[in-house]
C-alpha positions as CSV (number, residue, x, y, z in Angstrom):
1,X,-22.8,-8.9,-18.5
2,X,-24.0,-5.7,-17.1
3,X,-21.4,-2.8,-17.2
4,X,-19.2,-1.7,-14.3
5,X,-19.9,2.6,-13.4
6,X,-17.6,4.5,-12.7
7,X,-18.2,7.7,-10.7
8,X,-15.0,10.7,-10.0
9,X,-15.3,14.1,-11.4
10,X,-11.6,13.2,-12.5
11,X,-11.7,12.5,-16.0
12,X,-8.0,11.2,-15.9
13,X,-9.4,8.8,-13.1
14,X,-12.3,8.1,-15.1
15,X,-10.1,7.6,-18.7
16,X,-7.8,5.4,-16.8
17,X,-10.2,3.0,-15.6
18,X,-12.2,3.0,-18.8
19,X,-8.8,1.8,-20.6
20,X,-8.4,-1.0,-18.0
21,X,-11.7,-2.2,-18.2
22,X,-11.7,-2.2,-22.5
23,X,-8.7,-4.0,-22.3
24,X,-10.3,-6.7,-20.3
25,X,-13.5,-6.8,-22.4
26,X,-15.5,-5.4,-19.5
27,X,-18.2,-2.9,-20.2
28,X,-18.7,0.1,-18.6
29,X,-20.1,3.5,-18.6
30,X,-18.8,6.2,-16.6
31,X,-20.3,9.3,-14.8
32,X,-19.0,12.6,-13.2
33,X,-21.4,13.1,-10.4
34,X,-23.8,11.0,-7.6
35,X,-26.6,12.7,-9.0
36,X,-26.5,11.2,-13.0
37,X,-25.7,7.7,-11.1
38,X,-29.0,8.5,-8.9
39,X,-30.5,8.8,-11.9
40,X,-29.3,6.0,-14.2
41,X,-29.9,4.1,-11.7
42,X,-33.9,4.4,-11.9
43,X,-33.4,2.4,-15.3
44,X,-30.9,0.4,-15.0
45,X,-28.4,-1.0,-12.3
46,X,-24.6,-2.0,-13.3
47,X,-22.4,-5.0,-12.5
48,X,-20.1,-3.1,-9.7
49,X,-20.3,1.0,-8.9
50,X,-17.2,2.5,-8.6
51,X,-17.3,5.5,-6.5
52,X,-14.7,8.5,-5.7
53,X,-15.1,10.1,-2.2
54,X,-15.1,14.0,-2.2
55,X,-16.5,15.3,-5.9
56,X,-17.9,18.9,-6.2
57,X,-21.1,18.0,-7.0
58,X,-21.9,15.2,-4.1
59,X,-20.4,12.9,-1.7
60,X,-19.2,9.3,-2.5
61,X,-20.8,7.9,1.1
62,X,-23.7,9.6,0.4
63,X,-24.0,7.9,-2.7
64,X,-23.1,4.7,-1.0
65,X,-25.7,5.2,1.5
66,X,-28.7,5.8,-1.2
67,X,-27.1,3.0,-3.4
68,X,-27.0,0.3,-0.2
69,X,-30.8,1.9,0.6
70,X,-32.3,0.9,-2.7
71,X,-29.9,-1.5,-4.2
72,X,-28.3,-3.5,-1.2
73,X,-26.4,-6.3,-3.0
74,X,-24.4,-4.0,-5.0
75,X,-20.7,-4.2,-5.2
76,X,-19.5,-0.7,-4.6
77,X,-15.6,0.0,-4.5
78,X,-15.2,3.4,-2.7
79,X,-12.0,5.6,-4.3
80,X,-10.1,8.3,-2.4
81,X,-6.9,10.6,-2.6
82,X,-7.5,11.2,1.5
83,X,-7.0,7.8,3.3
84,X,-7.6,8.5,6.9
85,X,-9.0,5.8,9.3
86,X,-12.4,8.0,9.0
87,X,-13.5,7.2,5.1
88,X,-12.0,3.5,5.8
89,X,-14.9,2.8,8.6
90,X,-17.5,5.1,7.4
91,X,-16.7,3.1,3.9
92,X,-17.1,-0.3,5.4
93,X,-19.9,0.5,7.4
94,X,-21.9,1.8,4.8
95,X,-21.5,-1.6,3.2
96,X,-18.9,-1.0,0.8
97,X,-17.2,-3.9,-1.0
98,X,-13.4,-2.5,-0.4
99,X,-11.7,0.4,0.0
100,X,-9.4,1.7,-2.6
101,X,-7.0,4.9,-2.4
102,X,-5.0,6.6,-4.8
103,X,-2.8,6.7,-6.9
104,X,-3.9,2.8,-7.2
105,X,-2.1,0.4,-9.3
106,X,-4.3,-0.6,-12.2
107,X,-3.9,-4.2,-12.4
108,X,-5.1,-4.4,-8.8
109,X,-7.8,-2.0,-9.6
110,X,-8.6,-4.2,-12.5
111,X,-8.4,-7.5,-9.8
112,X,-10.5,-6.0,-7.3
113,X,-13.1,-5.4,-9.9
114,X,-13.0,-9.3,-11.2
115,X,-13.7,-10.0,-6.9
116,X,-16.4,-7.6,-6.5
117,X,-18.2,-9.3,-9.9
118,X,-18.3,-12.4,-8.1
119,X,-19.3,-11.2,-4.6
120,X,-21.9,-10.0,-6.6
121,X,-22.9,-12.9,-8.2
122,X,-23.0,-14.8,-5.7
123,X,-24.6,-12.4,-3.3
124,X,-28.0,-13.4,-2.0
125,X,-31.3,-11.7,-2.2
126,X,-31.4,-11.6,2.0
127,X,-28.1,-10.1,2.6
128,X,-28.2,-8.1,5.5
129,X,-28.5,-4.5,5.2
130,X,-25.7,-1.6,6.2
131,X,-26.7,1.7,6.5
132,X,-24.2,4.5,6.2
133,X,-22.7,6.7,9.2
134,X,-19.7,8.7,9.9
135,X,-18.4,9.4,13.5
136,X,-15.2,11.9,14.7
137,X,-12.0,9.8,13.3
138,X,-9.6,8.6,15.7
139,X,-6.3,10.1,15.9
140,X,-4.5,7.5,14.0
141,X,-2.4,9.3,11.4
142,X,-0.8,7.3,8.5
143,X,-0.9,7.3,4.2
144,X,1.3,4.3,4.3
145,X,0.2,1.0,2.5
146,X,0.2,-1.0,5.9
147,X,-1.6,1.5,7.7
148,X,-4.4,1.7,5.4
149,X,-5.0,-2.1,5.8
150,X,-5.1,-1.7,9.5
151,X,-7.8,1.1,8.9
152,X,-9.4,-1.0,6.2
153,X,-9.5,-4.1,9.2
154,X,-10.7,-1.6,11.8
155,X,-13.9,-1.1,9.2
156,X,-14.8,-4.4,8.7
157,X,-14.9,-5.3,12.8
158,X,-17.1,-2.4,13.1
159,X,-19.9,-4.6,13.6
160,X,-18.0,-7.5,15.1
161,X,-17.6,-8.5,18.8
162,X,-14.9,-10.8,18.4
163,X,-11.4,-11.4,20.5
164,X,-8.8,-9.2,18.9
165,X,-5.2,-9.7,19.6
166,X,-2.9,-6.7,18.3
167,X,0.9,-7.7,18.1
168,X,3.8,-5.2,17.1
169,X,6.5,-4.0,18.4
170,X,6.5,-1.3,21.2
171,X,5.3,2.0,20.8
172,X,4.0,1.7,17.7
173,X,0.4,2.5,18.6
174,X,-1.6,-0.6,19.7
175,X,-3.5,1.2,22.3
176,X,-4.8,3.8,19.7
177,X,-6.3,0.7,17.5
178,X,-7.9,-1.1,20.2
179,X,-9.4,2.2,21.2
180,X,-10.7,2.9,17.6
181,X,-11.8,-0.9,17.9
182,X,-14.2,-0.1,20.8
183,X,-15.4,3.8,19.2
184,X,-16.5,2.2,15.6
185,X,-17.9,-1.3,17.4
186,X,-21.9,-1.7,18.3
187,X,-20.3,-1.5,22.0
188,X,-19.2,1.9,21.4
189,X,-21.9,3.7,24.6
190,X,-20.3,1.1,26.8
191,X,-17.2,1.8,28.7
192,X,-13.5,1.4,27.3
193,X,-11.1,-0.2,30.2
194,X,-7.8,-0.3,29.4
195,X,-5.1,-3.0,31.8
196,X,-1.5,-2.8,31.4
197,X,-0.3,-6.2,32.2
198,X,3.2,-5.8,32.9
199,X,2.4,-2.6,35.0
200,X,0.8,-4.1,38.0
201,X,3.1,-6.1,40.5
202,X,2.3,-9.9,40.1
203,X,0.4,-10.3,43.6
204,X,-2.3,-6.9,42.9
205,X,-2.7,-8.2,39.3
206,X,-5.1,-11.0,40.0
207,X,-7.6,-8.3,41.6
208,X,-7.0,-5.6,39.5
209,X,-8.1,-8.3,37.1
210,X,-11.2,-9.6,39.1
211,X,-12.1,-7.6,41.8
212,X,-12.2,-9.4,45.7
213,X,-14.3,-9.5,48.2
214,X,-14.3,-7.3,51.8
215,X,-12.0,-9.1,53.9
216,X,-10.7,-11.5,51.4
217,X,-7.1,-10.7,52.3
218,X,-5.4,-8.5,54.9
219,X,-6.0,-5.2,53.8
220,X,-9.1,-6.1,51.9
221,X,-11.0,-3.5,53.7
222,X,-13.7,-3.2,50.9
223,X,-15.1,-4.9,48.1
224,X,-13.4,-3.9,45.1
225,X,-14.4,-4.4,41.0
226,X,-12.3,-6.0,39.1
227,X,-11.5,-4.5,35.3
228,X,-13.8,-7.1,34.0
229,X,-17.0,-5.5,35.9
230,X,-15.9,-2.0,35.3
231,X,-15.7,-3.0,31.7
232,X,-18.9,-4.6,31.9
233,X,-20.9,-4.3,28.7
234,X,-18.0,-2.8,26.7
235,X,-14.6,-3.4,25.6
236,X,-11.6,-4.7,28.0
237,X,-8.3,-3.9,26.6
238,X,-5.1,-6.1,27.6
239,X,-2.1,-4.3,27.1
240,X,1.6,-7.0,27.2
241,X,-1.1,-10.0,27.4
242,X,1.8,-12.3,26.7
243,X,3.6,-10.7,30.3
244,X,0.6,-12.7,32.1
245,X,1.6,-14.6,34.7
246,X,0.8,-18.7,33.8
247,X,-2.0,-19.0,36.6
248,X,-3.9,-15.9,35.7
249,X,-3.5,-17.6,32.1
250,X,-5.9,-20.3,33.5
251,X,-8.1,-17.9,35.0
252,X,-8.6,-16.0,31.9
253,X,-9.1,-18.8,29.5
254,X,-11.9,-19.7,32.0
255,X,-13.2,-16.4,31.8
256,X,-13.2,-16.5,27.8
257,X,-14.2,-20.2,27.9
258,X,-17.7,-19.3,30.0
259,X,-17.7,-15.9,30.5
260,X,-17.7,-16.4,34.1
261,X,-15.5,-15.4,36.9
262,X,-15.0,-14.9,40.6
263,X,-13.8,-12.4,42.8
264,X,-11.0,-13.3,44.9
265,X,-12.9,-14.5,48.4
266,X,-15.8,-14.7,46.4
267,X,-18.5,-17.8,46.1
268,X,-21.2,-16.0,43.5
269,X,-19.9,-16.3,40.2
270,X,-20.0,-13.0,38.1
271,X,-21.0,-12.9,34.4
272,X,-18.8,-11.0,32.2
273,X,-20.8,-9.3,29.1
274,X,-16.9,-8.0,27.8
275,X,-14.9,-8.0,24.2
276,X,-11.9,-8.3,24.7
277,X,-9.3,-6.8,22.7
278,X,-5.2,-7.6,24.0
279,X,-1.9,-6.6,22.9
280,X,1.4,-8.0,23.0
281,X,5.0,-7.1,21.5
282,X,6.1,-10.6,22.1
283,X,5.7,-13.5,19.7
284,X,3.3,-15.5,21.6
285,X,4.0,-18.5,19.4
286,X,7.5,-18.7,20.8
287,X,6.6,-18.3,24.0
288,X,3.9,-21.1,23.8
289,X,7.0,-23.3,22.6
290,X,8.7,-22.0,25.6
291,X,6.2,-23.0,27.8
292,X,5.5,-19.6,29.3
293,X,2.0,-19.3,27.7
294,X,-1.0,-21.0,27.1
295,X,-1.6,-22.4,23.7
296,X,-5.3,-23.2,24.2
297,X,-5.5,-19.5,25.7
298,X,-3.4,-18.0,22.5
299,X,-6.1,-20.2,20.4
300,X,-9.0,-17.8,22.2
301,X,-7.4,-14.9,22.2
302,X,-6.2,-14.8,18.6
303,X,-9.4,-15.1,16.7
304,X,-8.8,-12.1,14.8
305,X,-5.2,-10.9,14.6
306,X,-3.5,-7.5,13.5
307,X,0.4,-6.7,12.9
308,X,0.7,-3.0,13.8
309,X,3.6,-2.1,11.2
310,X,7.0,-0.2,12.6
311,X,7.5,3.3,11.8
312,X,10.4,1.7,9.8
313,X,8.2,-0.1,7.5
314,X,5.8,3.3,7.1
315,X,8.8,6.2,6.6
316,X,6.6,8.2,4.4
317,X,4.0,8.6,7.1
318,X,7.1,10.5,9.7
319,X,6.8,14.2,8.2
320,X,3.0,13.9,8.8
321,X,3.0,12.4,12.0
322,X,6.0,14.7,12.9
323,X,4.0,17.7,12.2
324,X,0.3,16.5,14.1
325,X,2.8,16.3,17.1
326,X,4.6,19.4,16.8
327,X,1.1,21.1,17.0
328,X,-0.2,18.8,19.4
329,X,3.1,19.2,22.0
330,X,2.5,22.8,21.4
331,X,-1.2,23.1,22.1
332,X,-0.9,20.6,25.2
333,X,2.1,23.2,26.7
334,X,0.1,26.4,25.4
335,X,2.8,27.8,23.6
336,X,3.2,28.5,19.6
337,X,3.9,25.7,17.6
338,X,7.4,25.6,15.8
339,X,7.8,24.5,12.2
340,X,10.3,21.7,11.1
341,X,11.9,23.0,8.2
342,X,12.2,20.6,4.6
343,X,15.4,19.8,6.1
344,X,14.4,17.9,9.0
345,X,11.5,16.5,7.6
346,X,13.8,15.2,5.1
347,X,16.6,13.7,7.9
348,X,14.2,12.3,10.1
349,X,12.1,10.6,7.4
350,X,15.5,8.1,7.0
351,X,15.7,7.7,10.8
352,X,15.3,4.0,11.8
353,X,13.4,5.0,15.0
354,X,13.5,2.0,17.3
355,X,11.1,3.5,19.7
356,X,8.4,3.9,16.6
357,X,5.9,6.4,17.2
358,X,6.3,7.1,20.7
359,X,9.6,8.3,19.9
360,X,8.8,9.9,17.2
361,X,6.4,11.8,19.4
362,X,8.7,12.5,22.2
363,X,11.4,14.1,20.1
364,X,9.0,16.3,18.9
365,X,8.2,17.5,22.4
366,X,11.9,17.8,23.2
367,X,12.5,20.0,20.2
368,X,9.1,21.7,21.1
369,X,10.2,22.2,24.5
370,X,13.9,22.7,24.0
371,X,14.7,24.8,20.9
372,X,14.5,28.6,20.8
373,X,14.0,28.8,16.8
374,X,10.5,29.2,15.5
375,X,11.7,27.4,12.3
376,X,14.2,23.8,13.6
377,X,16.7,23.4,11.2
378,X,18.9,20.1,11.1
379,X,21.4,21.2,13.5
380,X,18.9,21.3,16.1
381,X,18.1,18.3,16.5
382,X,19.5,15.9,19.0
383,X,23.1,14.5,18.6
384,X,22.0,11.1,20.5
385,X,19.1,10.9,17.1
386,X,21.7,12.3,15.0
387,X,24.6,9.2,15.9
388,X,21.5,6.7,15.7
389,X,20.7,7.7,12.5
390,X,24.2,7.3,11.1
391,X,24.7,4.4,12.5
392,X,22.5,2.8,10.1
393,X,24.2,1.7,6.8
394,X,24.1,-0.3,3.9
395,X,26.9,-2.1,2.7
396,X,27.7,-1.9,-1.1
397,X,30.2,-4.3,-2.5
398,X,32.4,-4.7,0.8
399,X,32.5,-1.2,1.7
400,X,29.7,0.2,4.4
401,X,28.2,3.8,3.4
402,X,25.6,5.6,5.1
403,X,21.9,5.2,4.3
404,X,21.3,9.0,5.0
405,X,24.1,10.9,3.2
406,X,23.1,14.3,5.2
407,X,24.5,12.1,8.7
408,X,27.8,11.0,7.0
409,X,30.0,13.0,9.4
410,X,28.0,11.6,12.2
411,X,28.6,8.5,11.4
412,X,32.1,7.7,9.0
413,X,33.2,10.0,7.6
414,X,32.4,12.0,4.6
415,X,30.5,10.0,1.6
416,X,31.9,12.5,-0.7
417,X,35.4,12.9,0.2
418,X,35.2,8.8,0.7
419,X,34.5,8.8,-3.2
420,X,37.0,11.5,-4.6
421,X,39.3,8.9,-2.8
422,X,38.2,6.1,-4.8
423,X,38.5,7.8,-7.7
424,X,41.8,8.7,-7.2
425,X,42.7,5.3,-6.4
426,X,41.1,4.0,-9.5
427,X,42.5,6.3,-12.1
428,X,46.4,6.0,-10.2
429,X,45.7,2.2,-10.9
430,X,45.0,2.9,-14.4
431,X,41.3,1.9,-14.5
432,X,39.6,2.4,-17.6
433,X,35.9,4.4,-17.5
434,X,36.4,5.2,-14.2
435,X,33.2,7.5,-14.6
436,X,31.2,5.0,-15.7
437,X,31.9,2.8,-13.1
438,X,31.5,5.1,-10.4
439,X,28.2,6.8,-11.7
440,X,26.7,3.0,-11.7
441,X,28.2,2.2,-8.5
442,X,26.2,5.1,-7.1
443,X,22.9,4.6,-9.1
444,X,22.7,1.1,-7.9
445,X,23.1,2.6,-4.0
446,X,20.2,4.8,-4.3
447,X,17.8,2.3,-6.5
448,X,18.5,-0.4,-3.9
449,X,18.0,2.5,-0.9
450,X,14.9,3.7,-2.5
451,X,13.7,0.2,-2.9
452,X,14.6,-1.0,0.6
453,X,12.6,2.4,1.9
454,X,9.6,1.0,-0.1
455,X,10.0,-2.6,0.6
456,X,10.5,-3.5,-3.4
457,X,7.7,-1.2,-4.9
458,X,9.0,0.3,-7.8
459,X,6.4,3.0,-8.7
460,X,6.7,4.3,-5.4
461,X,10.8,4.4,-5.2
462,X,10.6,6.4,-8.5
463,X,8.2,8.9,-7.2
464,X,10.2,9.1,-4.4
465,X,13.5,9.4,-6.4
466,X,12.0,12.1,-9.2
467,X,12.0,9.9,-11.9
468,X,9.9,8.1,-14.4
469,X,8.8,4.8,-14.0
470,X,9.6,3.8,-17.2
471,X,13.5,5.1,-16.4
472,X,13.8,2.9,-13.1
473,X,12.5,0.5,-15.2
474,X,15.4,0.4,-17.4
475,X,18.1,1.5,-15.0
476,X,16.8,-1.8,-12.4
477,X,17.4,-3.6,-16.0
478,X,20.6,-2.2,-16.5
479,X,22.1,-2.8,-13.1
480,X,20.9,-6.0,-12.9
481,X,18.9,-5.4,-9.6
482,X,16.4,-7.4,-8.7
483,X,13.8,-5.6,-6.3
């Protein structure tokens, strides 16, 4: 078996990966620049290249590019500390086998690798070519797990004109995918139309869809173009697709069916050279059960599907998000942008934010627009976000205490006092190790908070708590909690 390279001027990236790979009885050889892999590689080729991004002494996607050039059925895993939606697609389009960002887990690593050996293997000698490229990243922001496999599927449909439907719940950015969708697609020089479904009043949505004719209703003074000609030759999104009404349902699965359509009053039909890319917060299987929507239409539209996650499900991306809108809000209103203290990043970071992103977004133009300090502490933010926040609590063993400690006035009462209380209770009632019992009561509400905020991950929840992973380990073990 040939060996697997490994390429990071890291050496603790490098010594961790070269420890995986003895353990599995893999060989490997490891380098600390592109240009001693450029070289090796005019002797010799290796099983799977594993490549970090930014090194001082080259550039991962360069390498990628000269290693896809010369050696175009080679597995390469692409490594990076900065996961922005701009290495994803200029990863995937320079061919790359996957897309891996750290801190990694090593047993996945170590899986991954075992994949890219077989894709390898059973690569064949005609596999089409990629060649590298890198365009200006869209502004989708996000670290989070679920947002780098959104920016990891927005990669591999670079070169793909299929149907796309986006589902998610409001406000959480579908628009912005569909648009990066259409920028890293071969229809990229063709024009992005964008159609808000549930925007346009029933009787104007069937032209707005499809154009009409001069004359072909009263009013109808001139011919019009529908959204599909204006989007003629590029990308047509549908924004609330499941909203349709059920006879434009028909008219739209004909259009997919044929790519055909006519104008209202029209006899000529029109071809439509369009991707279509739609959107929906609304679970379209349920409303096919319903009866409200077309299942052969959901069948069309749903060839490729992708769940945009809730801010809820991404918390650690809010202080970076919360930050690219302060400066955003402040450049849009041309006025110096204000800081949000650790404070605030901290409270808002544990706010459930029903609105997602877009509310995100628009309390940081209120507090943009709104508060007179340069630096916003906690007390300025909004007492409608405030009582939100503290309304959301987890309940721990029949008694309800607040997820965000910080909002506990807000919301009931004072954790603390609420606790000297109990203890008072417990040692007037004679209770033995009343320490003990109360120190464990509180570890297990902040394991089983930390592991709620990071949906069971364990290394994370410790890195987020400031502890080892070997100590949440044990205390999980301890507490008998089962994440």
């Amino acid at each position: 078996m040939k060996p697997i390279w490994i390429v990071d001027d890291d050496q603790s990236i490098r010594w961790v990966l070269e420890k995986a790979l003895a353990r599995e009885n893999i060989p490997h050889k490891s380098f600390s620049n592109p240009n001693d892999v450029l070289n090796a590689l005019e002797k010799d080729t290796p099983q799977v290249l594993i490549s970090d991004i930014r090194m001082p002494r080259g550039n991962g996607l360069d390498l990628l590019q000269q290693v896809k050039a010369s050696h175009p059925n080679l597995p390469v895993i692409i490594m990076t500390a900065y996961s922005d939606l701009d290495s994803a697609v200029s990863s995937f389009q320079g061919g790359a086998f996957e897309y891996l960002t750290k801190p990694f887990d090593v047993e996945k690593a170590v899986e991954l690798i075992h994949r890219a050996v077989e894709q390898g293997i059973r690569s064949e000698s005609g596999a089409k070519e990629l060649t590298g490229w890198r365009q200006e990243a869209t502004e989708i922001i996000g670290q989070a797990p679920a947002m780098q496999e959104i920016f990891r599927a927005i990669g591999r449909l670079a070169q793909s004109h299929a149907t796309v439907l986006i589902t998610g719940e409001s406000g959480t950015g579908k628009e912005l995918v569909a648009h990066a969708l259409h920028k890293h697609s071969p229809r990229a020089k063709g024009p992005f139309v964008s159609l808000s479904t549930s925007a346009v009043p029933k009787d104007l949505l069937e032209s707005e869809l499809f154009g009409h004719e001069r004359g072909a209703f009263p009013g109808a003074q001139t011919l019009r173009r529908g959204r599909f000609e204006q989007a003629d030759g590029g990308t047509l999104f549908l924004g609330e697709v499941g909203d349709l009404p059920f006879d434009l349902q028909t008219r739209l699965l004909r259009v997919l069916t044929d790519g055909h359509f006519y104008r209202i009053g029209g006899q000529d039909p029109i071809k439509a050279n369009v991707r279509i890319i739609a959107s929906t917060h609304q679970n379209l299987e349920q409303r096919v059960a319903a009866g409200l929507f077309r299942e052969d239409l959901l069948h069309r539209l749903n060839v490729i599907r992708l769940r945009m996650p809730s801010l809820r499900e991404r918390s650690e991306d809010i202080a970076m998000l919360a930050r690219h809108f302060m400066l955003s809000c402040a450049k849009s209103l041309g006025v110096e942008p204000k800081k949000l203290s650790d404070e605030v990043l901290k409270e808002i970071s544990a706010m459930p934010f029903p609105g997602n992103v877009r509310q995100l977004e628009n309390l940081c133009h209120w507090l943009t627009v709104m508060t007179p300090a340069s630096i916003i502490g906690v007390s300025d933010l909004p007492t409608d976000i405030l009582a939100e926040a503290g309304e959301q609590s987890v309940v721990l063993q029949g008694e309800s205490a607040p997820v965000n400690p910080a909002l506990a006035k807000v919301a009931a009462g004072d954790w603390e006092s609420g606790l000297g209380r109990l203890a008072v209770k417990m040692l007037q009632d004679g209770d033995q190790n009343v320490f003990d019992a109360l120190s464990s009561r509180f570890e297990k509400a902040v394991l089983q908070a930390a592991l709620e905020v990071t949906r069971g991950r364990r290394v994370e929840a410790a890195q987020r708590l400031g502890i080892g992973r070997n100590t949440i380990t044990r205390k999980l073990q301890e507490l008998g909690i089962d994440d």
